[in-house]
N, CA, C, O and CB atoms as a CASP TS submission, in Angstrom:
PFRMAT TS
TARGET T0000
AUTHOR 0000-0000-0000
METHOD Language model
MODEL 1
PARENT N/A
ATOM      1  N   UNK     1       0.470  -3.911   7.690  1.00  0.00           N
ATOM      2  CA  UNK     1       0.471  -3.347   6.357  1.00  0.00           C
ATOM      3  C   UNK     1      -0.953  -2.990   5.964  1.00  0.00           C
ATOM      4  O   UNK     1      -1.868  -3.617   6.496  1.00  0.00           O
ATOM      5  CB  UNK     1       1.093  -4.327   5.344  1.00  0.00           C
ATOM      6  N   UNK     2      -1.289  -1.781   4.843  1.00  0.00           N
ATOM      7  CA  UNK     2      -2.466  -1.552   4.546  1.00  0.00           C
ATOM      8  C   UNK     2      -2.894  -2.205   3.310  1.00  0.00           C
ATOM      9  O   UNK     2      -3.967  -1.833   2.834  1.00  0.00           O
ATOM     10  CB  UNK     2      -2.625  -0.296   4.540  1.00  0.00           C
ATOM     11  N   UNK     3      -1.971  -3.471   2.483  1.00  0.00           N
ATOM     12  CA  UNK     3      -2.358  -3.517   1.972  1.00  0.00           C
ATOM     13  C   UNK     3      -3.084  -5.219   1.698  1.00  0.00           C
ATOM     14  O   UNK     3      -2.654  -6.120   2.418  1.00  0.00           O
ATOM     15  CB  UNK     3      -1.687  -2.778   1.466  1.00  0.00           C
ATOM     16  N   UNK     4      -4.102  -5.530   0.706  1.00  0.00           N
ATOM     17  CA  UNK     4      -4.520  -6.836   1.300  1.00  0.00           C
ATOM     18  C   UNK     4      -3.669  -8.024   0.932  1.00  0.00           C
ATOM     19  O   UNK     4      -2.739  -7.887   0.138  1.00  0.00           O
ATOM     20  CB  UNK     4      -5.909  -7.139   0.899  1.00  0.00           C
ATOM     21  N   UNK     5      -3.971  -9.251   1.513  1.00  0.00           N
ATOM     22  CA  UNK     5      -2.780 -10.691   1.096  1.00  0.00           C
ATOM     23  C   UNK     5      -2.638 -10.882  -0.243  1.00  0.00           C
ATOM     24  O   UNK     5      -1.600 -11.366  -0.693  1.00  0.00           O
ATOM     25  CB  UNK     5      -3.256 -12.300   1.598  1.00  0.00           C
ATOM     26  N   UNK     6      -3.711 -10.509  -1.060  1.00  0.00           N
ATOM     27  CA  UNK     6      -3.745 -11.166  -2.943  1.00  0.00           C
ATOM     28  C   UNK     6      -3.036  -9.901  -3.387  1.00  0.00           C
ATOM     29  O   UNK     6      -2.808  -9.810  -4.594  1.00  0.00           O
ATOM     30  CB  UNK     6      -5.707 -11.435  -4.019  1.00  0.00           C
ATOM     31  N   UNK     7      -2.490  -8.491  -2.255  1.00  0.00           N
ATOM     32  CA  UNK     7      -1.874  -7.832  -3.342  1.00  0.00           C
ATOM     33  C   UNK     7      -0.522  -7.923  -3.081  1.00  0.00           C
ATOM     34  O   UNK     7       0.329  -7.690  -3.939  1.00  0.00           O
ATOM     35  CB  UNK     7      -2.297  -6.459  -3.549  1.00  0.00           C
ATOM     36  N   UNK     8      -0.139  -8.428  -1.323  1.00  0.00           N
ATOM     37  CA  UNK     8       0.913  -8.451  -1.229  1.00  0.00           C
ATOM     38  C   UNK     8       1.748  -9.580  -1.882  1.00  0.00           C
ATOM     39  O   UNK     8       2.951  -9.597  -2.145  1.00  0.00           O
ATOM     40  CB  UNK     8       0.989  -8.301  -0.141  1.00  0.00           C
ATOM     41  N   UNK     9       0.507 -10.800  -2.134  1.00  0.00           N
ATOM     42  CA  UNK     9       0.767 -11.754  -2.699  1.00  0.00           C
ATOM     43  C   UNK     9       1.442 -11.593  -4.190  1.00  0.00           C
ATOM     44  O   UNK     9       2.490 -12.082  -4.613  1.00  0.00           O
ATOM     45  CB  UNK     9      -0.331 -12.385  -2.614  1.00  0.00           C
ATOM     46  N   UNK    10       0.685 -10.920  -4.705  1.00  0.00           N
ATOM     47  CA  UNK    10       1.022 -10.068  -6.398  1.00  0.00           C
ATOM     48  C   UNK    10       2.026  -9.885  -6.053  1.00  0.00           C
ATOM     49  O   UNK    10       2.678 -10.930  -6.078  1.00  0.00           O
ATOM     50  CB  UNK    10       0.320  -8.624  -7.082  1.00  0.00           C
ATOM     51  N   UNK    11       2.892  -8.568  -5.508  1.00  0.00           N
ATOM     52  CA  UNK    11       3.983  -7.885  -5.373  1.00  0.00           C
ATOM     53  C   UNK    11       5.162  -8.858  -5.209  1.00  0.00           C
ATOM     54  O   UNK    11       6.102  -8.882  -6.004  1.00  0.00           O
ATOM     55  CB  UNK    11       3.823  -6.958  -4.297  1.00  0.00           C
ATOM     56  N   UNK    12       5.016 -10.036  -3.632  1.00  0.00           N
ATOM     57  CA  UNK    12       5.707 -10.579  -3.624  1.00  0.00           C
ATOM     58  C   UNK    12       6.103 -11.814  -5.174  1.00  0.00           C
ATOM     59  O   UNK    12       7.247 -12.232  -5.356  1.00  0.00           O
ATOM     60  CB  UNK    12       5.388 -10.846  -2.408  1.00  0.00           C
ATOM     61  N   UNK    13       5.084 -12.142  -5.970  1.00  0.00           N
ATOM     62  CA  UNK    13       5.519 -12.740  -7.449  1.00  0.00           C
ATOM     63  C   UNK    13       6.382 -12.201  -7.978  1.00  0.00           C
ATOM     64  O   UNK    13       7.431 -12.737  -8.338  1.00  0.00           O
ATOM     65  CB  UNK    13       4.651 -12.762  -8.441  1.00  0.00           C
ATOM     66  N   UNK    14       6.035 -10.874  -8.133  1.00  0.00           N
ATOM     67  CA  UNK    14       6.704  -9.907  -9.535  1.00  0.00           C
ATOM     68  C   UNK    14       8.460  -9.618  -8.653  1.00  0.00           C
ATOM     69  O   UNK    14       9.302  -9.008  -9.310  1.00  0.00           O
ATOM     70  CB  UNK    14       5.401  -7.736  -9.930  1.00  0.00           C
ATOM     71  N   UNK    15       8.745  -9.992  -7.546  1.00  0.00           N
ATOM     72  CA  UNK    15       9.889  -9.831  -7.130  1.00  0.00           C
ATOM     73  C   UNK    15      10.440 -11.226  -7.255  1.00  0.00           C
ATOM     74  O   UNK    15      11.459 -11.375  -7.930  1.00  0.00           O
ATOM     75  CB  UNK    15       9.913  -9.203  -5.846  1.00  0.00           C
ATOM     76  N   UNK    16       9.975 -12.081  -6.777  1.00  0.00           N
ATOM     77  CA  UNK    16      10.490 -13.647  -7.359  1.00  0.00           C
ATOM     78  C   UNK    16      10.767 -13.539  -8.959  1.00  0.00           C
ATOM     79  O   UNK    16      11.837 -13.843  -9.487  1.00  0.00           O
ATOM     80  CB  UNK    16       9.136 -14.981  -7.110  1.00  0.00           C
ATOM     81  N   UNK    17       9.714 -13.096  -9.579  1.00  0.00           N
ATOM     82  CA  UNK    17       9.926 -13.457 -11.021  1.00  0.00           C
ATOM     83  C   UNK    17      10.820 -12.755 -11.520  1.00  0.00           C
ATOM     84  O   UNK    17      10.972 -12.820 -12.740  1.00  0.00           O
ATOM     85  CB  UNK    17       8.870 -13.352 -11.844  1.00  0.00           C
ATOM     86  N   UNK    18      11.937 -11.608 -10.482  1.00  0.00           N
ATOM     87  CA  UNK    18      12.664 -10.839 -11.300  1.00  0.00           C
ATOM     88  C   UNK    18      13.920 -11.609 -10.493  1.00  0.00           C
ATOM     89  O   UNK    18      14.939 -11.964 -11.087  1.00  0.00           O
ATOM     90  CB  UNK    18      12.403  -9.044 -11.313  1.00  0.00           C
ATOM     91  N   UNK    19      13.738 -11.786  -9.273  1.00  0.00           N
ATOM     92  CA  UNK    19      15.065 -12.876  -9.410  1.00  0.00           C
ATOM     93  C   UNK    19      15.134 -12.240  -7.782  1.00  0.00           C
ATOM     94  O   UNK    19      15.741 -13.038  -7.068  1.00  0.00           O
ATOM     95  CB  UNK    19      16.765 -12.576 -10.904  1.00  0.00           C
ATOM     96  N   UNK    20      14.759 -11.248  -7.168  1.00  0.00           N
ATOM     97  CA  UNK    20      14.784 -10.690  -6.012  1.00  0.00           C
ATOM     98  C   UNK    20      15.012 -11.546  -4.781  1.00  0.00           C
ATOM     99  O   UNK    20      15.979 -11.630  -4.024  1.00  0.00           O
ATOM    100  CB  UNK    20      13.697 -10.047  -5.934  1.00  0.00           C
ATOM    101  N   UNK    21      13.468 -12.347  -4.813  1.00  0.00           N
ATOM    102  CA  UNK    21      13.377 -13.297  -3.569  1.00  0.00           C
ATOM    103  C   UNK    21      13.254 -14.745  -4.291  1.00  0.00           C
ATOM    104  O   UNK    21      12.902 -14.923  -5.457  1.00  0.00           O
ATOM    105  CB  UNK    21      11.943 -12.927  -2.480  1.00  0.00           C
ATOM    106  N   UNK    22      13.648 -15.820  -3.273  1.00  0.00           N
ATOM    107  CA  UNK    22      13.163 -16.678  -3.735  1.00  0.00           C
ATOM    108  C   UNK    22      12.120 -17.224  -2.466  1.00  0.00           C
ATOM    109  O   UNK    22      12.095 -16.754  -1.328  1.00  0.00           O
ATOM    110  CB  UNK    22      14.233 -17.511  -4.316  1.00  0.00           C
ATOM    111  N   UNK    23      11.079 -18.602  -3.114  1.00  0.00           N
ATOM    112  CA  UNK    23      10.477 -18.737  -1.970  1.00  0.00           C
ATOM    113  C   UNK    23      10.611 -20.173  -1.649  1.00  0.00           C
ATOM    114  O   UNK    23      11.386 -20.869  -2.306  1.00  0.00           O
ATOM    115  CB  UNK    23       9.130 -18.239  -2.007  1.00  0.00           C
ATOM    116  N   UNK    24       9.862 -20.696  -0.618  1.00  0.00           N
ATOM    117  CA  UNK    24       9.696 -22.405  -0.554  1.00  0.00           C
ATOM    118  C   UNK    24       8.209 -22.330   0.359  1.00  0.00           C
ATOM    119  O   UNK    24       7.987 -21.642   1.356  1.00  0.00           O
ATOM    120  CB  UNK    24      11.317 -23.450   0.475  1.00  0.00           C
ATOM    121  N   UNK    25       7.337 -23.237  -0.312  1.00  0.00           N
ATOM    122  CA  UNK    25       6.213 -23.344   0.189  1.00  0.00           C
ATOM    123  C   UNK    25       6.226 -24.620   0.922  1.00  0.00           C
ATOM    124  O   UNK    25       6.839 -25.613   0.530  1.00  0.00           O
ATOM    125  CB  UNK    25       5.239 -23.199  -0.759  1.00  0.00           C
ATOM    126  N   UNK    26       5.305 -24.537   2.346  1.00  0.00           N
ATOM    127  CA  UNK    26       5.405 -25.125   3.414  1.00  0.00           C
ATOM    128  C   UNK    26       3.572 -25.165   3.753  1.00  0.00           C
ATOM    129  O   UNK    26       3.050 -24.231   4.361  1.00  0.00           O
ATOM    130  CB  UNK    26       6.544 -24.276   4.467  1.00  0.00           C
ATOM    131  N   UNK    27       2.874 -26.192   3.334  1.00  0.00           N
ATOM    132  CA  UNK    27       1.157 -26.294   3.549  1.00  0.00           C
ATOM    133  C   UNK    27       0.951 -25.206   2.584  1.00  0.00           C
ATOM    134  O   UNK    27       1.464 -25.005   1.483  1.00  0.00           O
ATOM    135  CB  UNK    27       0.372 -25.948   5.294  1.00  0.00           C
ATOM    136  N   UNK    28       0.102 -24.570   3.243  1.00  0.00           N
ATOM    137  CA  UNK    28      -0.552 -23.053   2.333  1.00  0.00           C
ATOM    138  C   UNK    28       0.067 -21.921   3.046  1.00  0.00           C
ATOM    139  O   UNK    28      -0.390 -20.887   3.532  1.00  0.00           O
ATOM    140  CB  UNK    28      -2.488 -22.747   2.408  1.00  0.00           C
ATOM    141  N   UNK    29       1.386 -22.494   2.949  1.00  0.00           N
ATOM    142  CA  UNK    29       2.054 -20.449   3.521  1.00  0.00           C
ATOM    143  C   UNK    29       3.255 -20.945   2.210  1.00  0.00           C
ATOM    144  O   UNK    29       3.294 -22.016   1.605  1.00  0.00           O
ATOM    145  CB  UNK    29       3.181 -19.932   6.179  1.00  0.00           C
ATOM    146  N   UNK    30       3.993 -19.957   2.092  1.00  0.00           N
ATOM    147  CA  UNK    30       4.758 -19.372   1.442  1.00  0.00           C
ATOM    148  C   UNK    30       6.038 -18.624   1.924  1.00  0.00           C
ATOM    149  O   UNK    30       5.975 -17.456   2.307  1.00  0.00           O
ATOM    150  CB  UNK    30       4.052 -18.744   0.915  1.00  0.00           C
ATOM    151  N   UNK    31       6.975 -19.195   1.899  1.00  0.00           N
ATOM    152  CA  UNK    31       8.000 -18.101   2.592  1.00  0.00           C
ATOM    153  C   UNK    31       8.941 -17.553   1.905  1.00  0.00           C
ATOM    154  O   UNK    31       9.486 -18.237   1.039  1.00  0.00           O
ATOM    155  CB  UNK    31       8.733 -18.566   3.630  1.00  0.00           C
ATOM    156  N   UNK    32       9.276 -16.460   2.079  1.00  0.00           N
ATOM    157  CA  UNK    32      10.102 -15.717   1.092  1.00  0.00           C
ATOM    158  C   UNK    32      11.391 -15.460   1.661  1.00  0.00           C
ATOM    159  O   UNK    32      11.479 -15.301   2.878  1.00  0.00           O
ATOM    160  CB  UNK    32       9.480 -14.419   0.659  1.00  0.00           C
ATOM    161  N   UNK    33      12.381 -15.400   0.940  1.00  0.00           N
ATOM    162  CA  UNK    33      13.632 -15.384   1.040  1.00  0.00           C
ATOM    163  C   UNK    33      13.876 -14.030   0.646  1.00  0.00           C
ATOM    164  O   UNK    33      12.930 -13.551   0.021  1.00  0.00           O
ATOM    165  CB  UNK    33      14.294 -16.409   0.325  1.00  0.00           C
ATOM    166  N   UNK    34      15.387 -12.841   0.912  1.00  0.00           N
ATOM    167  CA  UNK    34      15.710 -12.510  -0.257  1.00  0.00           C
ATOM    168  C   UNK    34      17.013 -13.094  -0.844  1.00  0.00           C
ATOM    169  O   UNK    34      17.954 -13.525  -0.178  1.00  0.00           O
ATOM    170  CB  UNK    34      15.700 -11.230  -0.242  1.00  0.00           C
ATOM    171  N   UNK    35      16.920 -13.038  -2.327  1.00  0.00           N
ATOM    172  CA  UNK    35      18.272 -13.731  -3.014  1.00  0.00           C
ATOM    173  C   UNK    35      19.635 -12.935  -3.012  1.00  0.00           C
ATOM    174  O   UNK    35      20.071 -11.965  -3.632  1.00  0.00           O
ATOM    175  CB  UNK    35      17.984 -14.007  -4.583  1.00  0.00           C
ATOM    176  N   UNK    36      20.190 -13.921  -1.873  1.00  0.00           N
ATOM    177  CA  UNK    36      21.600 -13.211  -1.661  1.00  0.00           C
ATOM    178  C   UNK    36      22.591 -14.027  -2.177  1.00  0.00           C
ATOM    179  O   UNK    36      23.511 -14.203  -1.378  1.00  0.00           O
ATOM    180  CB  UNK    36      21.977 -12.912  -0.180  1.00  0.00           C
ATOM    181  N   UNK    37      22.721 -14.613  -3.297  1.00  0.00           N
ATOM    182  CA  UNK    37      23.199 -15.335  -4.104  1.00  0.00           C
ATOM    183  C   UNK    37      24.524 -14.056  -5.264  1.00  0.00           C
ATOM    184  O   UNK    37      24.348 -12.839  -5.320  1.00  0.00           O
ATOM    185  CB  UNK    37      21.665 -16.135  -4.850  1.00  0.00           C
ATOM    186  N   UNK    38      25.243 -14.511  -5.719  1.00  0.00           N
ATOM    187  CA  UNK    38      25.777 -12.844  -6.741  1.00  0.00           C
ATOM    188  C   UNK    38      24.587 -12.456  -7.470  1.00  0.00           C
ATOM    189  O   UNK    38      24.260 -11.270  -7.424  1.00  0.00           O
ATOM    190  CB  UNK    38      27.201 -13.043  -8.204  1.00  0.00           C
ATOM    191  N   UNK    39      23.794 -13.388  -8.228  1.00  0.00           N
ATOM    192  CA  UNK    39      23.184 -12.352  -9.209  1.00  0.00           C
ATOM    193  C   UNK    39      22.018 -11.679  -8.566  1.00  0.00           C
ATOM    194  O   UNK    39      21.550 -10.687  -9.125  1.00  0.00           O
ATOM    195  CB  UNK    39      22.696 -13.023 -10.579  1.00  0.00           C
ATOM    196  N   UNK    40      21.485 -12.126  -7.422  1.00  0.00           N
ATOM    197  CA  UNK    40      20.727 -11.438  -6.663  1.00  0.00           C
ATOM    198  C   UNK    40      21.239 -10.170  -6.078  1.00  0.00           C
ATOM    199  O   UNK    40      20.509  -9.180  -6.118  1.00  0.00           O
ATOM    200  CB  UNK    40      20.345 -12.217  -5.783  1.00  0.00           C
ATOM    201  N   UNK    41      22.422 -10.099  -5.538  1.00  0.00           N
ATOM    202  CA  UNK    41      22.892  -8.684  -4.948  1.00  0.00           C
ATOM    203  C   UNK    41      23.172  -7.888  -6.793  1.00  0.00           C
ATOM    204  O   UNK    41      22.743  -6.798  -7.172  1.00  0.00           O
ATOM    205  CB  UNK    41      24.803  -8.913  -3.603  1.00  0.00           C
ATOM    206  N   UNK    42      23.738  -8.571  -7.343  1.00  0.00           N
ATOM    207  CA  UNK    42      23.924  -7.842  -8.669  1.00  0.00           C
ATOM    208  C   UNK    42      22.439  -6.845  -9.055  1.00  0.00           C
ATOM    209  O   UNK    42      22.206  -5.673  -9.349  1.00  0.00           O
ATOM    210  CB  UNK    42      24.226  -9.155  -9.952  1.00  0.00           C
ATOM    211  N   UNK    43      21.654  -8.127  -8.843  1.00  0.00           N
ATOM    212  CA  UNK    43      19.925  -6.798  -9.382  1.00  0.00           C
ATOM    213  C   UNK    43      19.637  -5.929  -8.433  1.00  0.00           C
ATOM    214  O   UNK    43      19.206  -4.804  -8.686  1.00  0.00           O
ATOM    215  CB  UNK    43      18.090  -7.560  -9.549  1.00  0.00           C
ATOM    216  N   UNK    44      19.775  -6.215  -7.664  1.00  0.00           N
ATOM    217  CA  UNK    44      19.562  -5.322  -6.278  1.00  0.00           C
ATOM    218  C   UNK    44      20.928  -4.145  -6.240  1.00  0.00           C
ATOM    219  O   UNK    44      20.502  -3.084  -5.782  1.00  0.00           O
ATOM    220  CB  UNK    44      19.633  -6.560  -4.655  1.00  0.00           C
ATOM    221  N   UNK    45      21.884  -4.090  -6.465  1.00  0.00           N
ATOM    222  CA  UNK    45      22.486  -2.895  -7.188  1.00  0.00           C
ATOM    223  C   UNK    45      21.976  -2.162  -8.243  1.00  0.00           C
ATOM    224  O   UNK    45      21.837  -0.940  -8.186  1.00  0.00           O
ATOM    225  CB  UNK    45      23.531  -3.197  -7.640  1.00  0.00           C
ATOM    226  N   UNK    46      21.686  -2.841  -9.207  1.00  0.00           N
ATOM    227  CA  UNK    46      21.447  -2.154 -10.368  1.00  0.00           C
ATOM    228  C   UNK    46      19.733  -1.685 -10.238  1.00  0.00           C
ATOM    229  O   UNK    46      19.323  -0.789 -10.976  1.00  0.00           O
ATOM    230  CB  UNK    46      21.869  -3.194 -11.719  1.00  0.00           C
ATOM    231  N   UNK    47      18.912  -2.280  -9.373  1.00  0.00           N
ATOM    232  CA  UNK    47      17.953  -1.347  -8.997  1.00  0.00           C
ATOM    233  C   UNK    47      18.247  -0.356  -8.524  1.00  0.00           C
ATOM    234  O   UNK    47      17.966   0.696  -9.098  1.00  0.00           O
ATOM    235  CB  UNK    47      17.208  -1.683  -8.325  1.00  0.00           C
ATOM    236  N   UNK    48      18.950  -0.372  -7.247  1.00  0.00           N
ATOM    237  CA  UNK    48      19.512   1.139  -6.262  1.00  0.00           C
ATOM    238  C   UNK    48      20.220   2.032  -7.611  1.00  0.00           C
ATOM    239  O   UNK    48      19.821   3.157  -7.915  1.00  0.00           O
ATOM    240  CB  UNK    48      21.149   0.667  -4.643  1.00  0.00           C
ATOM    241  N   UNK    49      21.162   1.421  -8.230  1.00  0.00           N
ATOM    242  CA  UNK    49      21.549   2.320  -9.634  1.00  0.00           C
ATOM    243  C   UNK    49      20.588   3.289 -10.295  1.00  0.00           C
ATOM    244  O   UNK    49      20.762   4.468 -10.604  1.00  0.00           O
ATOM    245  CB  UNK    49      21.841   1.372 -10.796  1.00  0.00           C
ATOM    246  N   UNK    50      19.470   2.455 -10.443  1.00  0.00           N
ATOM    247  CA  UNK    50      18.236   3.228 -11.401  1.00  0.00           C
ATOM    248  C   UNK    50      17.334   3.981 -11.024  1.00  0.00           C
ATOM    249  O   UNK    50      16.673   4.761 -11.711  1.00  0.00           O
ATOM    250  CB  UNK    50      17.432   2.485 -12.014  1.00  0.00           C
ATOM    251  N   UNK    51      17.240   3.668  -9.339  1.00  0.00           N
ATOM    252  CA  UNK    51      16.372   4.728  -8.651  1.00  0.00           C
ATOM    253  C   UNK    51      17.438   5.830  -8.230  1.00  0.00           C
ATOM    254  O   UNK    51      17.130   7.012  -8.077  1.00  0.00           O
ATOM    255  CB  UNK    51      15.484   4.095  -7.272  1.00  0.00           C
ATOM    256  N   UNK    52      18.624   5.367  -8.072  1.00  0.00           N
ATOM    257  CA  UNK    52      19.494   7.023  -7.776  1.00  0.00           C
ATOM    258  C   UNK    52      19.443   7.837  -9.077  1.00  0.00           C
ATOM    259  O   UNK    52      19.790   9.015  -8.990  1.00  0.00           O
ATOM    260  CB  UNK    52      21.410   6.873  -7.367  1.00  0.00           C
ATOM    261  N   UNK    53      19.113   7.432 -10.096  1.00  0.00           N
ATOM    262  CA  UNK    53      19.324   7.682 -11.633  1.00  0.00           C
ATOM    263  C   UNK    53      18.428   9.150 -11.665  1.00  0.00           C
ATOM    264  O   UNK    53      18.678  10.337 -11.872  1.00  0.00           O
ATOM    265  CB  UNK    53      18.618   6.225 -12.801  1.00  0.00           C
ATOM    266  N   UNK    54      16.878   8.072 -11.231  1.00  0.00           N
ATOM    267  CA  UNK    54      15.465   8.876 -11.481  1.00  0.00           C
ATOM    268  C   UNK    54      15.629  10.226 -10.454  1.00  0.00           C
ATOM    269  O   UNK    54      15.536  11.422 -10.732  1.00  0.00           O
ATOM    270  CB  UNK    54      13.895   7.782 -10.989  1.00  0.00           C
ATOM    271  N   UNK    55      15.866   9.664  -9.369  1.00  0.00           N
ATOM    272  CA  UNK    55      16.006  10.790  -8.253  1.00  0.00           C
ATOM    273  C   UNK    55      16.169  11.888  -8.796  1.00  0.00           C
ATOM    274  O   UNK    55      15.400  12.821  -9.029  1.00  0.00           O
ATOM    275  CB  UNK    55      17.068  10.684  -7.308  1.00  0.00           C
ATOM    276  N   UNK    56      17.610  11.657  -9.051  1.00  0.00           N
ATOM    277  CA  UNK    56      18.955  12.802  -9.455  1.00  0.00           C
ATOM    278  C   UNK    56      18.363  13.510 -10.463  1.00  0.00           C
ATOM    279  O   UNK    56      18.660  14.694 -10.625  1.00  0.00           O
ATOM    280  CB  UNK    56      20.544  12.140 -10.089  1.00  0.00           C
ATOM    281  N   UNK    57      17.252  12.736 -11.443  1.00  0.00           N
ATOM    282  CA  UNK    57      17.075  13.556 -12.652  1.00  0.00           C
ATOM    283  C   UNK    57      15.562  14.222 -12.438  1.00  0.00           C
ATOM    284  O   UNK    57      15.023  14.912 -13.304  1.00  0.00           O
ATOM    285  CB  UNK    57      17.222  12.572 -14.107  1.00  0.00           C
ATOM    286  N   UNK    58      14.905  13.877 -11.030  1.00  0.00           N
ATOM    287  CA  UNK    58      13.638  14.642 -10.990  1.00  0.00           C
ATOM    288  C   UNK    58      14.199  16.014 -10.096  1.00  0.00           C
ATOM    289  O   UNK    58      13.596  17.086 -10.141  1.00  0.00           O
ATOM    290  CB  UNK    58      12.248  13.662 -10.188  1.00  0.00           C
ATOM    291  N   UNK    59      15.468  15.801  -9.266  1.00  0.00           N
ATOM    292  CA  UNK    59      16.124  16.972  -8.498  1.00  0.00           C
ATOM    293  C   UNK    59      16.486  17.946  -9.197  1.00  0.00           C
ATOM    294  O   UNK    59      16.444  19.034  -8.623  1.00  0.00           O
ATOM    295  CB  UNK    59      17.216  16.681  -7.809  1.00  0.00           C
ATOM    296  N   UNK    60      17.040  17.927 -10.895  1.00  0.00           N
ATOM    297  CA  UNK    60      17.285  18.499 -12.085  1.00  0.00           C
ATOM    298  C   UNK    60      16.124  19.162 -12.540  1.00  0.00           C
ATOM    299  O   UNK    60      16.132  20.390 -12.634  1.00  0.00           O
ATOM    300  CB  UNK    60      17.743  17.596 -12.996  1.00  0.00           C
ATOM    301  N   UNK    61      15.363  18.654 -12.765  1.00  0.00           N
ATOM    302  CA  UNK    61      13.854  19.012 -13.238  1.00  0.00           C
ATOM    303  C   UNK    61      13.588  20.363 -12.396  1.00  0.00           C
ATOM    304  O   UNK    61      13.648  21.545 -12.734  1.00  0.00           O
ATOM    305  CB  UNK    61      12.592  17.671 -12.828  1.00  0.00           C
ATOM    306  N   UNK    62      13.146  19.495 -10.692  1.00  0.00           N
ATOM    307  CA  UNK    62      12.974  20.402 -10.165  1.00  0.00           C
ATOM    308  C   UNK    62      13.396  21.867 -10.009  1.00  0.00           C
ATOM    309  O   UNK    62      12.635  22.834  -9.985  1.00  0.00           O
ATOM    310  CB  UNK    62      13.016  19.980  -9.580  1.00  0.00           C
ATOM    311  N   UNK    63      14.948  21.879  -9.891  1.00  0.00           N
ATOM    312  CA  UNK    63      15.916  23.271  -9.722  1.00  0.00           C
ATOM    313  C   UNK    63      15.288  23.962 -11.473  1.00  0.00           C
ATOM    314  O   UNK    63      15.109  25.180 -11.450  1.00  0.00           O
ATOM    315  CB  UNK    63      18.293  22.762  -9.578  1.00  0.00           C
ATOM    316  N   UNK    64      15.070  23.461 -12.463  1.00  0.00           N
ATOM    317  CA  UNK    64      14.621  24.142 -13.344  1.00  0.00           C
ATOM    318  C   UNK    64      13.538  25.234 -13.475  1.00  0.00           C
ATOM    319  O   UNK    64      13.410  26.132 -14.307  1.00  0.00           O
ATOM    320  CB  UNK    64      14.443  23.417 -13.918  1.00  0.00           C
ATOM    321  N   UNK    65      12.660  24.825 -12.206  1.00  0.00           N
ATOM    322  CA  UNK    65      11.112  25.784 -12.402  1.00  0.00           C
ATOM    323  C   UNK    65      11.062  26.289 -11.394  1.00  0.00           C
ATOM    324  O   UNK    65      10.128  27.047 -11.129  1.00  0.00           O
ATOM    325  CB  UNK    65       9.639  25.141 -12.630  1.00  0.00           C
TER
END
């Protein structure tokens, strides 16, 4: 990856904190799960929902100009 550990580190938080992954720490590593639990596949639909949303409506945009 190009990007560094404190950002992948960041990224991987803000997906825990939305309910995405969960983790369990083991010394100084960190391991991440993703949450395949219902309400985990539930957000993880309704993300794919919201990015087909944006898509569809920048494909609209586009055909306009």
């Amino acid at each position: 990856m190009h990007l560094s550990r404190p950002a992948v580190s960041h990224h991987m938080q803000i997906l825990k904190d939305a309910g995405f992954v969960t983790a369990r720490k083991e010394g100084t590593m960190i391991y991440y799960s993703v949450n395949v639990d219902r309400e985990g596949i539930k957000k993880v639909r309704n993300l794919i929902d919201h990015i087909d949303k944006l898509i569809a409506a920048e494909s609209i945009d586009e055909e306009e100009f």
